[in-house]
C-alpha positions in Angstrom: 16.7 -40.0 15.0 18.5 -36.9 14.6 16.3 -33.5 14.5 18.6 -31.6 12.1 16.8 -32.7 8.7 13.6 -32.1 10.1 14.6 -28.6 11.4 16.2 -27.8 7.9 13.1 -28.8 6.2 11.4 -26.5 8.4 13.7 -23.3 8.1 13.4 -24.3 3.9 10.1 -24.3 4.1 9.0 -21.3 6.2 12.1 -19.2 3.5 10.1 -20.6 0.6 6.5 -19.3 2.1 8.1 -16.0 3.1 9.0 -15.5 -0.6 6.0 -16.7 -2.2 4.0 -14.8 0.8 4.0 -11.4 -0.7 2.8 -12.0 -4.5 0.1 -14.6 -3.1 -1.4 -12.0 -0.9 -1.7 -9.3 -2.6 -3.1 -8.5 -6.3 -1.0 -7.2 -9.0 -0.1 -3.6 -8.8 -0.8 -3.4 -4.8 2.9 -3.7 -3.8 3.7 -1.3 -7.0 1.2 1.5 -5.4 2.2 0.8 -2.1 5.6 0.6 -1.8 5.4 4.2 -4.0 3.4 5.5 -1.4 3.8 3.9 2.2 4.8 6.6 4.4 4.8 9.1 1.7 4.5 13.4 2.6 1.2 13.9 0.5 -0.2 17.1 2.9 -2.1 17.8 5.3 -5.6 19.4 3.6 -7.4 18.1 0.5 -5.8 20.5 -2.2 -2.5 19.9 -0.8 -2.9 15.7 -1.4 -4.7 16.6 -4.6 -1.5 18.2 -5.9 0.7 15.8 -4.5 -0.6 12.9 -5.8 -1.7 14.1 -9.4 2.2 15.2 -9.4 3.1 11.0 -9.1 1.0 10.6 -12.1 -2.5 9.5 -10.1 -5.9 11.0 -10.8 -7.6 12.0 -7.8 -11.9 11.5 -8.0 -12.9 12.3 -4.5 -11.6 13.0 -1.3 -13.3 12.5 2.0 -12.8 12.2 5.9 -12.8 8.5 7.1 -11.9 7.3 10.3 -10.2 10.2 11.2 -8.1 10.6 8.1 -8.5 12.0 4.5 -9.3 9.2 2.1 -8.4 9.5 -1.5 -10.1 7.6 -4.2 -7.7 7.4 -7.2 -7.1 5.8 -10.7 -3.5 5.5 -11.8 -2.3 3.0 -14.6 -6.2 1.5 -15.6 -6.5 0.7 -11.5 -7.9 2.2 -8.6 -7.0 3.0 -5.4 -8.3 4.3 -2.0 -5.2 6.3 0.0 -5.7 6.7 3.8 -3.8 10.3 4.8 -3.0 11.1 8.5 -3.4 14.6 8.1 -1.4 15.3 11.6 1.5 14.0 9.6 0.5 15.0 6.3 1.7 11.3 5.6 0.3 7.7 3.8 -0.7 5.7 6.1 -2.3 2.9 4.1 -2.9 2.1 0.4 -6.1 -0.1 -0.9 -6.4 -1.5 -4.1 -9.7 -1.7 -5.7 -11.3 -4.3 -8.0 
């Protein structure tokens, strides 16, 4: 028996779950904020992100040192967020939807 069906059925089925990976992973509106803002310049201090961030339209409620960053708890669009800054790059280093 030849392995050639079984090995296209294989490469089908690991394109189809590749596809579908991404939307069953994540909740609506993650990949929307994240993809805005992955690797983003936001600044390097607390009034700099603040201004940066209001500027793309998100409110900014608090912002605090965690883990060696500058975390941002935001609302933009109804939803909210929590935005991890490196501030020796001044850039995004992860976005976190909220319930």
């Amino acid at each position: 028996m030849s392995s050639t069906p079984r090995l296209r059925a294989l490469i089908a089925g690991t394109a189809l779950v590749a596809a579908l990976g991404t939307a069953l992973v994540f909740p609506p509106g993650f990949a929307a904020a994240s993809s805005e803002l992955d690797g983003a310049s936001v600044g390097k201090t607390a009034d700099q992100i603040t201004a940066s961030l209001t500027a793309k339209g998100y409110q900014v409620r608090k912002i605090k040192p965690e883990d060696g960053m500058l975390e941002a708890y935001v609302l933009k669009d109804g939803k909210r967020y929590e935005i991890y800054v490196d501030t020796a790059t001044g850039t995004v280093a992860k976005v976190k939807a909220k319930d």
